[in-house]
Structure formats: C-alpha cells, structure tokens
C-alpha positions in Angstrom: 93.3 -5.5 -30.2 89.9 -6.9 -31.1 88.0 -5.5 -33.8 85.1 -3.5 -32.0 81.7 -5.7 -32.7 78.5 -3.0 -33.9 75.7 -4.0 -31.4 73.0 -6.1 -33.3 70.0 -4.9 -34.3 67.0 -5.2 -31.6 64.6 -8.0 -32.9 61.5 -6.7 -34.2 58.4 -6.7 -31.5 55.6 -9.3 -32.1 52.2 -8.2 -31.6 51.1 -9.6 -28.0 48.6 -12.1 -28.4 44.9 -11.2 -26.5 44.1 -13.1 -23.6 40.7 -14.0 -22.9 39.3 -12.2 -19.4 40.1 -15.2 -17.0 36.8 -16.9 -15.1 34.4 -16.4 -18.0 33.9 -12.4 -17.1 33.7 -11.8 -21.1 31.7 -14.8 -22.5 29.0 -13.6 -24.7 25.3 -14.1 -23.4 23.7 -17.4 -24.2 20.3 -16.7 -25.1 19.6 -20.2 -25.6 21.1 -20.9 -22.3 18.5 -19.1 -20.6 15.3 -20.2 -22.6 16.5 -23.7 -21.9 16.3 -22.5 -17.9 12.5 -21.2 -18.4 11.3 -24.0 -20.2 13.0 -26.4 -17.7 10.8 -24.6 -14.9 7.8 -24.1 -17.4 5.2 -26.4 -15.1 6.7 -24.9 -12.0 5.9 -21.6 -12.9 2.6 -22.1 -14.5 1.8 -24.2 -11.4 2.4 -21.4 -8.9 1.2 -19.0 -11.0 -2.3 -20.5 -10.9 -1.9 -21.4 -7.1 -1.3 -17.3 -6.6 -4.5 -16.6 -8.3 -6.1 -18.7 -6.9 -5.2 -17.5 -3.5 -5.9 -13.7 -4.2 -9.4 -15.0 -5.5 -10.3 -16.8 -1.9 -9.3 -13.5 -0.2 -11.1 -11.0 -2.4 -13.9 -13.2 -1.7 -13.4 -11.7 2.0 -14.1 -8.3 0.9 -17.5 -6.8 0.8 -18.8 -5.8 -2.3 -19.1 -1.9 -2.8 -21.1 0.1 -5.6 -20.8 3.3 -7.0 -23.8 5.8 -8.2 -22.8 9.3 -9.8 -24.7 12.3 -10.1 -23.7 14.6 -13.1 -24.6 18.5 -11.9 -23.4 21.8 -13.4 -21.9 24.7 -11.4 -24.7 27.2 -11.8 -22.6 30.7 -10.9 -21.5 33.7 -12.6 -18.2 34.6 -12.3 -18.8 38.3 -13.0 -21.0 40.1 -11.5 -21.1 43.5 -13.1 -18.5 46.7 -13.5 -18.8 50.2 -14.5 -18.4 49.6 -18.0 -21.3 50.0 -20.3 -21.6 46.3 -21.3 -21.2 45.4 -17.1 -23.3 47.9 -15.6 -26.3 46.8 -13.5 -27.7 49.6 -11.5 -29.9 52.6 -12.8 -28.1 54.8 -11.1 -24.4 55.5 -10.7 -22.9 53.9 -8.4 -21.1 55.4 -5.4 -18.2 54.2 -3.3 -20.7 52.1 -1.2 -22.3 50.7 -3.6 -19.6 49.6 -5.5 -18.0 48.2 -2.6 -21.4 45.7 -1.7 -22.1 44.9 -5.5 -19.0 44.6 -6.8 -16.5 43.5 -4.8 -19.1 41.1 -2.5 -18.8 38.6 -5.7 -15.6 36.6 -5.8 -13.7 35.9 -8.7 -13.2 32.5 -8.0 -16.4 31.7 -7.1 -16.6 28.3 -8.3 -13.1 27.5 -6.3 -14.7 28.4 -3.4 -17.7 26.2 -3.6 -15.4 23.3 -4.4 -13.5 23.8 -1.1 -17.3 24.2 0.9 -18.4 21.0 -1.0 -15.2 19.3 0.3 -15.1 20.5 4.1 -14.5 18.7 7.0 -17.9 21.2 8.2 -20.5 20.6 5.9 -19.3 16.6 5.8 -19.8 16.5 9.7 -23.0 18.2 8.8 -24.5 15.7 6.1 -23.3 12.5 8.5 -25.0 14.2 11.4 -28.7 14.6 9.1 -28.6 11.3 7.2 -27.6 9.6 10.2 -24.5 7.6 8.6 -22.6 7.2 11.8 -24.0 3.7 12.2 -23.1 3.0 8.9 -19.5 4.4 9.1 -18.9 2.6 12.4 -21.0 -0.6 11.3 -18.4 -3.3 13.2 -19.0 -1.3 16.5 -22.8 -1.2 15.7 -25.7 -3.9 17.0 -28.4 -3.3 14.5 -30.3 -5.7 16.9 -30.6 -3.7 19.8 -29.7 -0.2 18.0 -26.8 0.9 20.1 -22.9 1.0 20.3 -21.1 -1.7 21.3 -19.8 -2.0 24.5 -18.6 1.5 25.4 -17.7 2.8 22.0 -18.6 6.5 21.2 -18.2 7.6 17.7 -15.4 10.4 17.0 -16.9 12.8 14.5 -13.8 14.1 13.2 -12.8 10.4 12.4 -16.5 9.7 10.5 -15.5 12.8 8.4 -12.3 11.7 7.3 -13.6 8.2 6.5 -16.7 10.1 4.8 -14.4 12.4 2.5 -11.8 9.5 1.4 -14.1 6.2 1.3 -17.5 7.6 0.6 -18.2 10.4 -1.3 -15.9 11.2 -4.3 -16.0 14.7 -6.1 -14.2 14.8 -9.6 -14.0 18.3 -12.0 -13.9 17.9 -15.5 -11.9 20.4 -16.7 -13.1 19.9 -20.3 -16.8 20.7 -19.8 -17.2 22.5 -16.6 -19.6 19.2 -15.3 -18.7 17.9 -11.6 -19.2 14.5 -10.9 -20.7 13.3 -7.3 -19.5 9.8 -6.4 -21.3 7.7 -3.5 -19.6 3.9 -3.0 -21.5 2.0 -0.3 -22.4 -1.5 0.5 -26.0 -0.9 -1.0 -26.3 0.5 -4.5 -29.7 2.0 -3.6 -27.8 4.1 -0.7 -25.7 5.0 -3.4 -28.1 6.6 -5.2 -30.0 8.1 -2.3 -26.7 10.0 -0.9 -25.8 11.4 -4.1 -28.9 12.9 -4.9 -29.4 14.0 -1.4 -26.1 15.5 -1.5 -26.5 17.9 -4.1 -30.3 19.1 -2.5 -28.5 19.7 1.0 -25.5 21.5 -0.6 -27.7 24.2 -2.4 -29.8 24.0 0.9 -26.7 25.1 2.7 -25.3 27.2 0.1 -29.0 29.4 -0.2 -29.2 29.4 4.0 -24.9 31.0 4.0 -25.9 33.5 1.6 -29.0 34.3 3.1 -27.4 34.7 6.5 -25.3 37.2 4.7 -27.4 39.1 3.1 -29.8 39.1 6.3 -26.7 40.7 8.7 -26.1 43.4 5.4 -29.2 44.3 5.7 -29.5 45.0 9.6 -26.3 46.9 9.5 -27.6 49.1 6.2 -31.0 49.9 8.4 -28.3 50.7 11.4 -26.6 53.2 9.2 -29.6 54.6 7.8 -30.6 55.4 11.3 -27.2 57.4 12.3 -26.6 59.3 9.2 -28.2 62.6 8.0 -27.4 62.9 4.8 -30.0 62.5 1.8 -27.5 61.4 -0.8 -26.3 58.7 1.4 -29.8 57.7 2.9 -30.8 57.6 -1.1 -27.3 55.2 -1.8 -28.6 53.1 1.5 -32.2 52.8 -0.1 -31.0 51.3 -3.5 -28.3 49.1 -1.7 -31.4 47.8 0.5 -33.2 47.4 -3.0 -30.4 45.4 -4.4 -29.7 43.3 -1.3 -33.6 42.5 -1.4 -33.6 41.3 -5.0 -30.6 39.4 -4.6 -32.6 37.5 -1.6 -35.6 37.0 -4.1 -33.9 35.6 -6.5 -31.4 33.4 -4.4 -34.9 31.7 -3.1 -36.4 31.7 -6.5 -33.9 29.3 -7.6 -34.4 26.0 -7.0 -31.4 24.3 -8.4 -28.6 27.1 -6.8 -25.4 26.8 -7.0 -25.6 22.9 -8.5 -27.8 22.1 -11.1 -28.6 18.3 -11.6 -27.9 17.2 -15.2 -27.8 13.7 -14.2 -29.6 12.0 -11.2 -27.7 9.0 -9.5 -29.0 6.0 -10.2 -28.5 2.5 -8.4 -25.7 0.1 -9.8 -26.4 -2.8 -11.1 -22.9 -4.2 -11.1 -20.5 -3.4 -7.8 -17.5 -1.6 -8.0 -14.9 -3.0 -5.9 -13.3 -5.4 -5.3 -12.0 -6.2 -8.7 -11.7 -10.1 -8.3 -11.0 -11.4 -11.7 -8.8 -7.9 -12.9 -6.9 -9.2 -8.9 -6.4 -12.7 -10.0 -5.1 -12.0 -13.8 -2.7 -9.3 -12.4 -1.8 -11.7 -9.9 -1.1 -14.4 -12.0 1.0 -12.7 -14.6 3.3 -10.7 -11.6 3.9 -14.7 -10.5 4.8 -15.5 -14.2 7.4 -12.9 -14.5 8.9 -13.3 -11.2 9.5 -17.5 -12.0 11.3 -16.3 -15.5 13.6 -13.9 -13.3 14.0 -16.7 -11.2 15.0 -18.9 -14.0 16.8 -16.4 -15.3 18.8 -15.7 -12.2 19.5 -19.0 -11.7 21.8 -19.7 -14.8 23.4 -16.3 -13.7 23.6 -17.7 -10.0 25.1 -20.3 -11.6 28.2 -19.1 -13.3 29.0 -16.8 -10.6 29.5 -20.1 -8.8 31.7 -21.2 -11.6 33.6 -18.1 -11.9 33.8 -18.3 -7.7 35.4 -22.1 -7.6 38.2 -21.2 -10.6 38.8 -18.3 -9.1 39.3 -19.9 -5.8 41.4 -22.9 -7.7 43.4 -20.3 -9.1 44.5 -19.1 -6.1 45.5 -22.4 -4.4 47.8 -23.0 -7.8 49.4 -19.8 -7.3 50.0 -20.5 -3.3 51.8 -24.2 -4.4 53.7 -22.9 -7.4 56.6 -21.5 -5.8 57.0 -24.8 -3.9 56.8 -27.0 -6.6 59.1 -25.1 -9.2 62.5 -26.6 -10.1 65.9 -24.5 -9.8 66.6 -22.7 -12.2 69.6 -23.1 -14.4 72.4 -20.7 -14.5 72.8 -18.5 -17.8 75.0 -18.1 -20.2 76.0 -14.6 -18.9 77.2 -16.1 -15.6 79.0 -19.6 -16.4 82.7 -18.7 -16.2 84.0 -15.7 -14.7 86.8 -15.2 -17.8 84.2 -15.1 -20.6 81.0 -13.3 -21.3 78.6 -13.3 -24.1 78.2 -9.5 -26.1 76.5 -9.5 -29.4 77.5 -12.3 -31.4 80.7 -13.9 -30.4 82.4 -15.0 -27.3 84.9 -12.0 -25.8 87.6 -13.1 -23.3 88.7 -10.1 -21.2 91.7 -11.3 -19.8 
C-alpha cells in the first residue's frame, strides 16, 4: 500500500494588481492641455469677438432712438375714513344705520389698489389715446404725415393702440418704500415725453374728480327721491344730514386741485435717450462671443479624445475578432499525458 500523501497547502493569494480603465476613461484632466487649446485659438476668438460687436453695433444703429421722462406724484387718499369710535367719529350727530352705511362703508379699504388698477385700464388708456390724439403716433408706419391720413385702407384697432400704449409707452412703478408712484413716458421725442406724463397725471385726477362726482350726483337724486316717499321726521332729518355730507364731500372733491395724485416731481425732457443701449449691446456681445470660442476650444481637446478613446476602442475590437484565429494549439497537460499515471500533490501515483 502507498503511504497516504496530506494535500499541500493552498499557495497564499497575491494581491491582484489594478488595471488602469482601458481607452483613457480615468486620465486625470490636463489643465495645461486645455490652456494650450485657447491660446492656440486666441486671435480667432478675439477676431470674432470683435466682428460680433461690431455687427450688433450696425444693427442697433437700425433702431430708433427712445427717451424716457418720469413724473414723481404722491397718492393723495385716506385710507380711513371715519368709525364710531371717539378718535374716528365725524358727524355731529349719531349716526344711524343709513348713515353709516353712505359714510362708512362708501370708502374702500384699499383705496389706493383700486386707483392703481383705474390708472392701468384698458378704459381710461383708450381714453387718453383718443384726447391726445396718439393714434398717429402709435400706428406711425401706416401714417402719411404728408397728406394726414391712413395708408391705404388701414383703420386703427383701438384695443390694439391700448395694449401697445400700456406695454411700450407709459410705465407705472410703486415704490413700496416711500409710498411715491413713478409715471414713465418713452417716446421718439423727449419733449413728448414730458408733455404725456404731466398730462397724464392732470387727466387722471380729471377723471378720478368727474367718477366721484358722478357718484355722488346719482346719491344725491336718489336721497331727494326718498325724501319725497317717506313720512317720517327722524328719517327725513337722517336724509338731510346725509345730503349735508354728500354736499361737502362734492365741495371739497372740487376744491382740490391736485386729487387723488399729487405732483412732487414734474417730467422733464431727456437729454440723453433711453434705448437702445448700443455700447452696453456691443460689450455684452463681445464677451458672450469670448466665452463661447473658450468652450469651443475647450470642447475641442474633449472632442478630441473621444476620438482617441473611439479608434482604440474600435482597434480593440478587431484584435479580439482575429485572436482566436491566430492562437496556437494548446499543449496537453500534465494531468492528461498517459492514461496509467496522474499527478496528486507532490509525487507521481500509478493506479494500476
């Protein structure tokens, strides 16, 4: 019998060695790489930089020039106008349910809100296009200043000379800050500038005192109505004193001149125009073309690996398809020479 052989001890494992990410996929970013690109398209760059500027100069010069006048005004309201408590009350008398109900709740408490939205509305733009005659203006391509009249068989949409009014035209700013509202007028002639924002804020308190004077007008032909149906003194006294107030109200809303706005600043004409911003167009211009050529740069030493990476990994492949082909037999082992012996552990065992 052969002396049983212990099995050998299983050679220790050697740490695999790293292998580098084939194609370049891990290389480390060459900075200098890159700066070398830019530099190398330095003139380029600077060359169509300029040419860009130069280009959105020549077309600004196709833009008409446009100035801006602003009139500073103040929102002349109050806010509250009376209660039943001590420090709030208004009347002599007490006030009844009637009363309180045309004193008290006619005022809004978002009065100035309100005169905001008026100031903005397609209605009272319509209105101040229609009295400063600005339709011509608007519409100047379709105009013949020569002969006065439209073009052709044009005819002028009002709701479209409002729009263009509200967005091109006239600007209206709030400082929240202070309180102050800002009137903006940008037109092709500074004086008109100046003229439509001062005339602004007249015709706005003009249409502002003639709503509120409507109003109080139809109050009071309904209070004389009722006075006339009812019978009893208490209310005929509530009616008088109502009539009182709604009379005073009208005084006063007359006696002011500057009602609701009140003109801190007048507009004045521009001396320099507003728009179009040539030089701010060309520098902006000019430094979007800079940064786009170092992207281009940039992307082209990125363009340019993936090319590299693209043709190794295409090389690569082919090896792979011929390597089979090419490969020699391979021999036979150990295990498998004779069909007597075999190979265990250290030593040769016959099993016959």
């Amino acid at each position: 019998m052969t002396k049983p052989v212990a099995p050998p001890h299983p050679p220790a494992q050697q740490p695999l060695p790293t292998q580098a990410m084939p194609f370049g996929v891990d290389d480390d970013v060459d900075l200098i790489e890159y700066l070398n690109a830019i530099l190398r398209f330095k003139y380029r760059i600077v060359l169509c930089a300029v040419l860009v500027a130069g280009v959105v100069f020549g077309l600004s010069l196709m833009v008409e020039n446009r100035y801006m006048s602003t009139a500073v005004v103040a929102l002349n309201i109050k806010e509250k106008p009376g209660g039943v408590s001590p420090k709030e009350y208004r009347a002599s008398d007490a006030l009844g349910l009637l009363e309180h109900d045309f004193i008290i709740e006619g005022a809004h408490s978002n009065e100035q809100d309100r005169l905001l939205a008026r100031m903005r509305s397609m209605k009272f733009s319509q209105t101040f296009i229609q009295e400063n005659q600005l339709l011509p203006y608007i519409f100047h391509k379709q105009w013949d200043s020569a002969l006065q009249q439209w073009k052709g068989e044009f005819k002028p949409d009002l709701r479209e000379a409002g729009m263009t009014f509200m967005t091109t035209l006239r600007g209206v700013e709030l400082d929240e800050a202070t309180g102050l509202l800002r009137i903006n007028f940008t037109t092709r002639d500074p004086a008109l500038s100046a003229t439509l924002a001062n005339t602004f804020v007249a015709r706005f308190n003009q249409y502002i005192r003639d709503a509120e004077a409507s109003e109080l007008e139809a109050r009071r032909e309904y209070l004389t109505q009722r006075l006339n149906e009812v019978d009893n003194i208490e209310l005929h006294k509530s009616i008088y004193r109502l009539m009182e107030t709604q009379l005073a109200a009208e005084s006063l809303l007359y006696a002011r001149t500057e009602y609701p706005l009140e003109l801190i600043q007048p507009a004045f004409p521009a001396l320099y125009k507003t728009y179009p911003l040539r030089k701010k167009w060309a520098v902006m211009a000019m430094l979007a073309t800079i940064m786009l050529g170092i992207m281009i740069a940039i992307g082209s030493v990125l363009f340019g690996k993936i090319r590299q990476a693209v043709s190794a990994y295409q090389v690569k492949q082919v090896e792979d398809l011929l390597a089979p082909a090419q490969k020699p037999a391979a021999a036979p082992t150990e295990e498998h020479q004779t069909d007597d012996t075999r190979y265990r552990g250290d030593e040769w065992i016959d099993d016959k």
